[in-house]
C-alpha positions as CSV (number, residue, x, y, z in Angstrom):
1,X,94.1,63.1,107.1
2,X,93.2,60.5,104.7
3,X,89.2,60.9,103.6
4,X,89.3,64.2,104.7
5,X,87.2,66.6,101.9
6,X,87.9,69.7,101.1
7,X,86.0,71.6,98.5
8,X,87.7,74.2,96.6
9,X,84.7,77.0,95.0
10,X,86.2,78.7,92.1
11,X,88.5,78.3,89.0
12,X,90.4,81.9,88.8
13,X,93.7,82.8,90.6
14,X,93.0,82.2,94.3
15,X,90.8,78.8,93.9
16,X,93.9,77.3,91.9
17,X,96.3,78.4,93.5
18,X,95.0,77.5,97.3
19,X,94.4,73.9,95.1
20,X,97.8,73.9,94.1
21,X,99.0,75.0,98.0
22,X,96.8,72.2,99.4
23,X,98.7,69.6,97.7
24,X,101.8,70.8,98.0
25,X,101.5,70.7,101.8
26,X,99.3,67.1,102.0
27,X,100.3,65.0,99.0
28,X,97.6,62.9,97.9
29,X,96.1,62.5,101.7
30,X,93.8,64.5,101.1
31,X,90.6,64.1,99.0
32,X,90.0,67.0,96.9
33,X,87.6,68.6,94.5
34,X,87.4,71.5,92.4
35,X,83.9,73.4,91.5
36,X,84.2,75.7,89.2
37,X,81.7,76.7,86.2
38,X,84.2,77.8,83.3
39,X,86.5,75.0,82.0
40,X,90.1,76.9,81.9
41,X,91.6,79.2,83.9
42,X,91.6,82.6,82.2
43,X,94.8,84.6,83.5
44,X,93.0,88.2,83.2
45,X,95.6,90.1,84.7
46,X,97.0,90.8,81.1
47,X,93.2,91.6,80.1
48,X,94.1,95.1,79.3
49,X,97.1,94.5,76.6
50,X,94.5,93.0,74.1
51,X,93.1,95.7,73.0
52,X,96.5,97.0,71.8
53,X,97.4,93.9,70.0
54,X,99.8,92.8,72.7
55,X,100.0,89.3,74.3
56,X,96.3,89.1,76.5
57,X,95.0,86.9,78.9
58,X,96.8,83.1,78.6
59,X,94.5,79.9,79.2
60,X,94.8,76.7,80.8
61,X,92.3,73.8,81.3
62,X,91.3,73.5,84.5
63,X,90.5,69.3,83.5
64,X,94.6,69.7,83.3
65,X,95.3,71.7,86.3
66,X,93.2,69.3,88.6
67,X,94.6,65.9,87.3
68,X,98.0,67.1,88.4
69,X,96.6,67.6,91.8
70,X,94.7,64.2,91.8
71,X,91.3,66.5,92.6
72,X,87.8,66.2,91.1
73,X,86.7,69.3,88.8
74,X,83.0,69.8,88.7
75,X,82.2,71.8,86.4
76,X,79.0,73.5,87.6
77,X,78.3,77.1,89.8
78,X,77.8,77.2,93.6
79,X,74.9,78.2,94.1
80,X,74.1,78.0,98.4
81,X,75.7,76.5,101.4
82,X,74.6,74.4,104.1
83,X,77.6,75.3,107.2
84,X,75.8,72.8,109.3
85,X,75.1,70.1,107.0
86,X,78.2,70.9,105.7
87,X,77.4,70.4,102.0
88,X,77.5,73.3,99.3
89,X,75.0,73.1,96.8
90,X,75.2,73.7,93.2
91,X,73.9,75.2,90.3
92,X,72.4,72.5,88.4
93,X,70.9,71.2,91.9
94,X,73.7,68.7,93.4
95,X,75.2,68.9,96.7
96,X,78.9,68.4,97.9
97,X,79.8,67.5,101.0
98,X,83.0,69.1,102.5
99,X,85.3,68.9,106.0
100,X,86.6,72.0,104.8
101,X,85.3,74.6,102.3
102,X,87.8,77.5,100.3
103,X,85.7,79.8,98.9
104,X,87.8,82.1,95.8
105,X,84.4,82.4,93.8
106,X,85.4,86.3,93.2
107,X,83.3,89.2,93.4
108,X,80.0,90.2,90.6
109,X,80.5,93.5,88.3
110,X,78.0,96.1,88.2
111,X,77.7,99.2,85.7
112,X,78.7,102.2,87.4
113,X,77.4,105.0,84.9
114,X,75.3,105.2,82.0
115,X,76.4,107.0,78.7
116,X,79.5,104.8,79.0
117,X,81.7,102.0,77.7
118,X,82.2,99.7,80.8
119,X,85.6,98.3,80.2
120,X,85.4,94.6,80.3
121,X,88.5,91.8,81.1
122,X,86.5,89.0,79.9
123,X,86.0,90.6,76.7
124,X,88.8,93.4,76.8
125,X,88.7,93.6,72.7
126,X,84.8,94.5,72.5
127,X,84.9,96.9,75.4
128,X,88.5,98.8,73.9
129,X,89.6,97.9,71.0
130,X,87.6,100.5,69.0
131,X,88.8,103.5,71.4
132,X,92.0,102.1,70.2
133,X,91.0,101.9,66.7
134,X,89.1,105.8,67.0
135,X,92.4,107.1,68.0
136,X,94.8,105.3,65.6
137,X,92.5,106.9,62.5
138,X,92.6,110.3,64.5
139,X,88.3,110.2,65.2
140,X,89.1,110.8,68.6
141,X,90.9,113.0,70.2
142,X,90.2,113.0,74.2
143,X,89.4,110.0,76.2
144,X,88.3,109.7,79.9
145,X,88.4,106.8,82.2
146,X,86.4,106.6,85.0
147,X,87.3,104.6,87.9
148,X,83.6,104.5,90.3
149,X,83.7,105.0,94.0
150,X,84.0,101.7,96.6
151,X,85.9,98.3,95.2
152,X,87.2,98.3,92.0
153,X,90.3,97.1,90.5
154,X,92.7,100.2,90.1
155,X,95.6,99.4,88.2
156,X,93.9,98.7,85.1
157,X,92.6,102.8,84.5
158,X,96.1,103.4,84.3
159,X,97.1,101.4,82.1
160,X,94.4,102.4,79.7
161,X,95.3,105.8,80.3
162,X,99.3,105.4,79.7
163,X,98.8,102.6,77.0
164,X,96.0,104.9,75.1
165,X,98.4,108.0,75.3
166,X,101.4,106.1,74.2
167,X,99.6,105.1,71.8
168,X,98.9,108.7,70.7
169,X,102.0,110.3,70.7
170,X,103.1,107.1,68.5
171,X,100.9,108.1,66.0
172,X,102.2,111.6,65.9
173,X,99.2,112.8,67.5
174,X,99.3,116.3,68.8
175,X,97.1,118.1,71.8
176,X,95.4,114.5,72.5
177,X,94.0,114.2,76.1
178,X,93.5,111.5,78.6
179,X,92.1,112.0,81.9
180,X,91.7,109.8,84.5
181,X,88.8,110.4,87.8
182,X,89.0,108.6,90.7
183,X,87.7,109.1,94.4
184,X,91.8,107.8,95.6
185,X,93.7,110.5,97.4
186,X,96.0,110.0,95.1
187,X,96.6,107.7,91.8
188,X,97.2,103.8,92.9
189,X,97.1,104.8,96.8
190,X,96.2,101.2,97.4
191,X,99.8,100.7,96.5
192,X,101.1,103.7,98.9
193,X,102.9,106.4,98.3
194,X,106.0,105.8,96.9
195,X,104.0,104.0,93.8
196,X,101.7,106.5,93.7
197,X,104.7,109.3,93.1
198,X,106.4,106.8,90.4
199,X,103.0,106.3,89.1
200,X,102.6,110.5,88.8
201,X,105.4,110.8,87.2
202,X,104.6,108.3,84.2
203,X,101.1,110.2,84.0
204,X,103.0,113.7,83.9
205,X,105.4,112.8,81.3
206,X,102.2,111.2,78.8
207,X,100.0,114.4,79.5
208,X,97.5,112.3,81.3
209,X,95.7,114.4,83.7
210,X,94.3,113.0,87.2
211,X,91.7,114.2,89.2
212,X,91.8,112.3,92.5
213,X,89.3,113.0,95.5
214,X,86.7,113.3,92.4
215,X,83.8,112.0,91.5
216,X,82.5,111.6,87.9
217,X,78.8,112.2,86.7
218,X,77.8,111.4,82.8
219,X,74.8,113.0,82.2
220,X,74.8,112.3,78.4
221,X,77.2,110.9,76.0
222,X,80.6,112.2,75.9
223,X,79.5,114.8,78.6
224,X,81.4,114.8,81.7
225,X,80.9,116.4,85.1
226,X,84.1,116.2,87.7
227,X,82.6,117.0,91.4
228,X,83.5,118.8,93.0
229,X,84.9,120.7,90.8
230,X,82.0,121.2,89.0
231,X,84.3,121.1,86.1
232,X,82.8,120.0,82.8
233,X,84.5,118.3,80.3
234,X,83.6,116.9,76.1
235,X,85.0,113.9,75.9
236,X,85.5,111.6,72.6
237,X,85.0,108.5,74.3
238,X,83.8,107.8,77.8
239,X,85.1,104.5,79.8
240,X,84.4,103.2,83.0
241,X,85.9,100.3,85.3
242,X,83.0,98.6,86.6
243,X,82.5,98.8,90.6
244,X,83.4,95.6,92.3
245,X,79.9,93.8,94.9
246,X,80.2,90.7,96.7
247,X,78.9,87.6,95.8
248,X,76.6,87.1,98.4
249,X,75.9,83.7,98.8
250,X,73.0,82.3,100.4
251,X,73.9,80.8,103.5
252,X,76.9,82.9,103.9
253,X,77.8,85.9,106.5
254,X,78.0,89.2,104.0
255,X,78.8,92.9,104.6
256,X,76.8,95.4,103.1
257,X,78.1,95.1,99.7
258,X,77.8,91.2,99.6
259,X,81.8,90.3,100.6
260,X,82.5,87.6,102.7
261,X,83.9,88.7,106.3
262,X,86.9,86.4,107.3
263,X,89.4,86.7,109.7
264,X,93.0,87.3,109.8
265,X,93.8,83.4,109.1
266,X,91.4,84.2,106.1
267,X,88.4,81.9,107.7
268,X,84.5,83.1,107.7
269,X,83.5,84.9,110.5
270,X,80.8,82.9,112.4
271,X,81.9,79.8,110.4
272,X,84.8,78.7,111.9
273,X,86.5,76.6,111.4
274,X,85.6,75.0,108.3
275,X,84.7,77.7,105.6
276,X,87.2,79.9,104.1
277,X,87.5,82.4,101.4
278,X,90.1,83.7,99.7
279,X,90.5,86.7,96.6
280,X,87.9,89.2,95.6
281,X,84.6,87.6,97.5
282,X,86.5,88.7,100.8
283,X,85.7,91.4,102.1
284,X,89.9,92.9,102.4
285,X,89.3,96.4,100.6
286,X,92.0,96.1,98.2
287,X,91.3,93.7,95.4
288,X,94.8,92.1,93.4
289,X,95.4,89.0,92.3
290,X,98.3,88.4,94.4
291,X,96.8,89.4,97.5
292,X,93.9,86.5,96.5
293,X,96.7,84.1,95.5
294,X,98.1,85.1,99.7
295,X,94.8,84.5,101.2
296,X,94.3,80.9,99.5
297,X,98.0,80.1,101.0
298,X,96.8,81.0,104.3
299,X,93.7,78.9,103.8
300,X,95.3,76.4,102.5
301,X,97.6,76.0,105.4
302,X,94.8,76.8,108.3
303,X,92.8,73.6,106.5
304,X,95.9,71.6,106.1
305,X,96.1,72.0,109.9
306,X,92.4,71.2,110.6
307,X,92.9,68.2,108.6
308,X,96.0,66.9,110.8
309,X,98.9,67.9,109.2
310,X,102.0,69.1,110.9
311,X,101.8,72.8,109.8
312,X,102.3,75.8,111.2
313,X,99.3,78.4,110.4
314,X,100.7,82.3,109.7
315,X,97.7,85.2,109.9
316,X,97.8,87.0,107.0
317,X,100.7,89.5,106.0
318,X,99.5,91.2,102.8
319,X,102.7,91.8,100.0
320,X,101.5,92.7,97.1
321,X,103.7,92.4,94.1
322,X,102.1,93.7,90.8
323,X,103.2,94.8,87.1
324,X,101.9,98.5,85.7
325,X,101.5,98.4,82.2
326,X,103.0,101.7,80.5
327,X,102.8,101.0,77.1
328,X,106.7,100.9,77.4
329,X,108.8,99.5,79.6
330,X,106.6,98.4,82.8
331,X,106.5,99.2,86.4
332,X,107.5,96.3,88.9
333,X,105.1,97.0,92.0
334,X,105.7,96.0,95.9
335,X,103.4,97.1,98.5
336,X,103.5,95.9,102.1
337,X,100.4,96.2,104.5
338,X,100.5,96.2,108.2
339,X,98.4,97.7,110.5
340,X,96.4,100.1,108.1
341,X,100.2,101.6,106.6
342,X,101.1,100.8,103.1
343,X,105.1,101.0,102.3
344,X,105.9,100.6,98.7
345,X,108.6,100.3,96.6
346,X,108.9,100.8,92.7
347,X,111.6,99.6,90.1
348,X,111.8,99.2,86.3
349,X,113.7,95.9,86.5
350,X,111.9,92.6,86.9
351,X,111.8,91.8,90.5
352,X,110.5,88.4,89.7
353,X,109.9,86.4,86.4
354,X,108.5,88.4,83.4
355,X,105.6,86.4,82.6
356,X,103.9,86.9,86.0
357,X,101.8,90.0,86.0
358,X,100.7,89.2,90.1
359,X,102.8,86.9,91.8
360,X,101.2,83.6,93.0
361,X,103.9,81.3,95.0
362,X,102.3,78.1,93.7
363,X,100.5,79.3,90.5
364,X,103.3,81.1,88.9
365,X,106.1,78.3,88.9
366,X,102.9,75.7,87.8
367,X,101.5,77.9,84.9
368,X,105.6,78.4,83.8
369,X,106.0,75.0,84.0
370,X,102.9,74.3,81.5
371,X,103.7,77.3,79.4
């Protein structure tokens, strides 16, 4: 194993925590480096509690996070990749060369509508904070949150929707209205049914309305159309999730959205067996930051392997475990994916500890540990 490089592309959930994997199972053999173009790791998952001047995203230096793992950190972009010459380029025009490339680069945001605030978790305060402050001085009475059609991340609409009516009815607000439009079956269907129902229930008891199998048009501000429906709706403020596109990556196998295609041992299709890639860049249609933090394990361990190691290599078994904020006490998550069938289960005790809001088998006993 020893000179063996593998290049890890990415400094969110799934690029540290396939990092953190990779050394776990090789030690020091291998050599390692870290590209990534931010200089922390930004723990978003708790993006949407900001806004409502509750704990939000926690930070860590990635400088700090790769010295423990005796790896390089480059801090630049990727910008191509050369699978044959095995070398990924960068932003600022150097090349790396690799024996094995994890790719956790996460997917690019696009506006869905206009006429709406496009809820942010990079900057959670700008995007929210002043529907927050609106309906704490009672200048808005109605909100709607739109979550667009094709990949986006789900749990944070409801969230916003429970958190902003909690917040309502704390402020003895009467008649106030939330609604919530998606194109799911159901709310949180990526999570089955059982979390849907739970879910329901939460929504029922804050007046939140849903309308699933729905699509939203905005023709002008605070004018909303729900197809098909055709139901048309004044609302005080308007916000949307943005819709989720690959990265698409010159050199790189895409779908039609940009996503990378990889297999069940979470390599690149066509590129086998040196490229991998791991969280929201994939092309799996559910996007979580646990199911990321899975696929870098699996990477981890199918490069491990390719680099001589005695391990044993498991195809991907997606369990996601995931933390809906209420605005009181939270929803603990658990979704199990086989074969196209989701079976959930929902509790209101911690199933694991209370500072992860995904669970990350690496990254959440390293990020305790710094904490």
């Amino acid at each position: 194993m020893s000179g063996f490089r593998v290049l890890v592309c990415g400094g969110g959930i799934a690029g540290v925590e396939g990092l953190l994997r990779l050394h776990r199972l090789t030690g020091d053999a291998l050599e390692l480096t870290l590209l990534a173009p931010a200089d922390e790791l930004r723990y978003r998952p708790m993006a949407v509690q900001e806004p409502f001047s509750r704990p939000g995203p926690r930070r860590y230096p990635l400088r700090k996070i790769a010295r423990h793992v005796g790896a390089e950190w480059v801090q630049s972009g990727l910008e191509w990749v050369d699978p044959d010459g095995q070398q990924a380029h960068t932003t600022d025009g150097h090349a790396i060369p690799y024996d094995a490339l994890l790719l956790a680069v996460g997917a690019r945001t696009e506006v869905p509508y206009t006429h709406v605030t496009v809820f942010d978790d990079a900057e959670p305060d700008e995007t929210y904070r002043g529907v927050v402050q609106d309906v704490e001085e009672g200048y808005t009475r109605s909100v709607a949150l739109l979550l667009p059609d094709g990949p986006a991340w789900p749990l944070p609409v409801y969230e916003l929707a429970l958190m902003t009516a909690e917040r309502a009815y704390s402020m003895g607000i009467d008649g106030f209205a939330v609604d919530v439009v998606t194109a799911e079956p159901e709310p949180l269907a990526a999570f089955g049914h059982a979390a849907s129902e739970a879910l329901q229930v939460f929504l029922a008891e804050r007046g939140v309305k849903v309308h699933a199998r729905s699509q939203a048009e905005v023709p002008a501000s605070r004018k909303l159309i729900i197809r098909p429906a055709e139901l048309e709706l004044e609302r005080g403020r308007i916000v949307a999730m943005p819709r989720i596109v690959g990265p698409r990556i010159r050199g790189l196998p895409a779908t039609d959205d940009g996503f990378i295609p990889i297999d069940e041992r979470c390599c690149v299709r066509g590129l086998e067996p040196r490229v991998f890639a791991a969280g929201d860049a994939a092309d799996l249609e559910i996007k979580h930051g646990g199911l990321g933090a899975q696929m870098a394990d699996t990477a981890a361990a199918a490069i491990a392997a390719l680099a001589g190691a005695n391990v044993e290599v498991e195809p991907l078994h997606p369990v996601i475990h995931g933390v809906l904020y209420t605005g009181a006490e939270p929803l603990y998550l658990t979704a199990r994916i086989e074969d196209g069938h989701v079976e959930s289960e929902v509790s209101r005790e911690a199933q694991w500890p209370k500072a992860e809001k995904v669970v990350a088998q690496e990254l959440g006993p390293f990020l305790r540990s710094l904490d």
